[in-house]
N, C-alpha and C positions, 0 to 999 in steps of 0.2 A: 457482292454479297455471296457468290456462290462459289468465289474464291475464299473466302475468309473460311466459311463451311465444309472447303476442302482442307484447308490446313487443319482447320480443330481433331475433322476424324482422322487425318493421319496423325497429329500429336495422341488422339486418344486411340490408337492403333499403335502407336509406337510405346506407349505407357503398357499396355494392356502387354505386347508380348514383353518387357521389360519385366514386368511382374510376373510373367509366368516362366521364365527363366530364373529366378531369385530361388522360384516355389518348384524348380525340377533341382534345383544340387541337392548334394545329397550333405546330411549336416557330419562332420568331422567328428570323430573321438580325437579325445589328447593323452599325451602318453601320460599321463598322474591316473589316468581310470585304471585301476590295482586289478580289475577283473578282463583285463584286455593282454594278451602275448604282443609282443613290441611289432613281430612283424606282419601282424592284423591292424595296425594300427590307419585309419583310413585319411586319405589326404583332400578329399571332395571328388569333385565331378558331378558330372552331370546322371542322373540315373536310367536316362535310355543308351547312353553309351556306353555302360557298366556291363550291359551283354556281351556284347561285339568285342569290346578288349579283351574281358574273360574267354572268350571264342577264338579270339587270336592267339593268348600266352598258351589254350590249353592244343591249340595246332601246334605251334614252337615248343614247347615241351614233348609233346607226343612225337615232333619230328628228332628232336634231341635222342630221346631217347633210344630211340630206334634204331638210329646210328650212331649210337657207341658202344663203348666195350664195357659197358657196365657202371655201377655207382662207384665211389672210389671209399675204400678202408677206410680210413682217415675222419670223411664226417657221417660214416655210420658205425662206428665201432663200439659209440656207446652214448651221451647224451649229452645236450649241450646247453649252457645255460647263459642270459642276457648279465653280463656283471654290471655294464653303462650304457643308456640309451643318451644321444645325440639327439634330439629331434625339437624342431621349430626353435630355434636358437636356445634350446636352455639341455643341460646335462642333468639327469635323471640322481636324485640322488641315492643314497650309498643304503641299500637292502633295497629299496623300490621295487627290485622284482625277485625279489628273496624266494624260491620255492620255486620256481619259474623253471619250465625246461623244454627243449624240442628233440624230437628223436627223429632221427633221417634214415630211414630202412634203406634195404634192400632194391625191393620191387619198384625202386622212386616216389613212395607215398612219405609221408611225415604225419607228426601228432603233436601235439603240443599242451599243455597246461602247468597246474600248478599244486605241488606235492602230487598225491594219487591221483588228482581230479585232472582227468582227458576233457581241453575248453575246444577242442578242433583239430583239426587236420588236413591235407591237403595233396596235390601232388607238387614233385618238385624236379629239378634239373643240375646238378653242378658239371661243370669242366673244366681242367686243368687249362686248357689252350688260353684261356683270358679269364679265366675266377670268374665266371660268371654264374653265379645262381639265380635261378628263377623260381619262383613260388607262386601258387596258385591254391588258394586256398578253397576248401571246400563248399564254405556258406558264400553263398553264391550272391551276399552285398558287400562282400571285400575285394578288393581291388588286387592286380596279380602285384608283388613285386619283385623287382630286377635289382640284385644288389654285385658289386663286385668283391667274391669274398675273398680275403688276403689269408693264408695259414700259415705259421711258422712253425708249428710241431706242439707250441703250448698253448697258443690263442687263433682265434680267429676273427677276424674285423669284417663286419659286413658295412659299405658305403652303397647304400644308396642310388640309384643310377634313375632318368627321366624317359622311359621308357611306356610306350602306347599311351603317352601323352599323363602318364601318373606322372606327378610329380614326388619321388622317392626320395627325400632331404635327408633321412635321418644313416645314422650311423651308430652299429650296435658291437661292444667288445663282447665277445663270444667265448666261456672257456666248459673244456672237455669237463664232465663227470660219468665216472662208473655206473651210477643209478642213480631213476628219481630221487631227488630227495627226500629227506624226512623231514617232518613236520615236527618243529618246537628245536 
C-alpha cells in the first residue's frame, strides 16, 4: 500500500514539474507577424534562461569589440533592407517586409524598423575573419542572434547559426539602400 502511494506522488510530481515546464517557454512569433523585423524574430526557450544567454552575447560582443579595429564600411554605409526571409521551412513572400530596414552605425549599435517608424535597436558585432555577426537586441525578451553574414559587394545573406543554445534556422537576403524608405 505504501508503495502504490509512493508511485502516484511521484507520477503526480512528475506531471506537476511537466506542466510547469510547458508554462515557462516562452511562446514564438512567426515571421507572417508584418510588425516584427526578421532578425527579432523569437525561436522559444525557456524564460529564466533568456537572462543568462543575453548576459553572455552581450560579454562576447563587448569583448569583440574592444578588440578590433572598428565597424567595417561596407555594412554601415548606409541601410539595409530584408528582400527574403527563409524561416521554419517556408520563404517569405515577395513585398512581406516592404518598408523594412536596419541601419548598422558606427559606435556598434543598430536600429531597425519600418518606413519612418524606429521598432528597436540593439547592439551588434560583425567580422571579417568568419562573417560572423552577432546581434543583441535591446528589448530585453528577444533572444541574441548569431548569423554568418556572406557579402558580395550587392547582397548580403545572413544564415543563421545555433549558438547559446538559440536555435537560429532562418536565413535572410539582405540588399544595400541609400535611405529609409518611403512610404507608398
Amino acid at each position: 500500500m505504501i508503495r502504490i502511494g509512493i508511485i502516484a506522488l511521484a507520477s503526480l510530481a512528475m506531471v506537476i514539474t511537466s506542466c510547469q515546464n510547458t508554462e515557462n517557454k516562452k511562446t514564438a512569433e512567426t515571421a507572417n507577424d508584418e510588425t516584427v523585423f526578421p532578425t527579432s524574430i523569437q525561436k522559444g526557450g525557456y524564460n529564466e534562461e533568456l537572462a543568462s544567454i543575453r548576459a553572455q552575447a552581450l560579454t562576447l560582443i563587448s569583448d569583440r569589440i574592444e578588440n578590433s579595429d572598428g565597424p567595417l564600411a561596407m555594412l554601415t554605409v548606409g541601410y539595409w533592407y530584408p528582400e527574403f526571409v527563409f524561416n521554419a521551412g517556408k520563404m517569405s513572400q515577395v513585398d512581406q517586409y516592404k518598408g523594412y530596414w536596419i541601419k548598422y552605425n558606427d559606435d556598434f549599435t543598430y536600429s531597425y524598423g519600418q518606413y519612418g517608424d524606429v521598432h528597436g535597436g540593439g547592439r551588434y558585432h560583425f567580422t571579417l575573419d568568419n562573417n560572423s555577426l552577432l546581434m543583441l537586441d535591446n528589448n530585453v525578451d528577444h533572444e541574441p542572434k548569431s548569423w554568418i553574414a556572406n557579402h558580395n559587394g550587392e547582397a548580403m545573406a545572413y544564415v543563421g547559426q545555433h549558438d547559446w543554445d538559440v536555435n537560429n534556422g532562418m536565413q535572410i537576403k539582405m540588399l544595400p539602400l541609400d535611405n529609409i524608405p518611403p512610404r507608398g
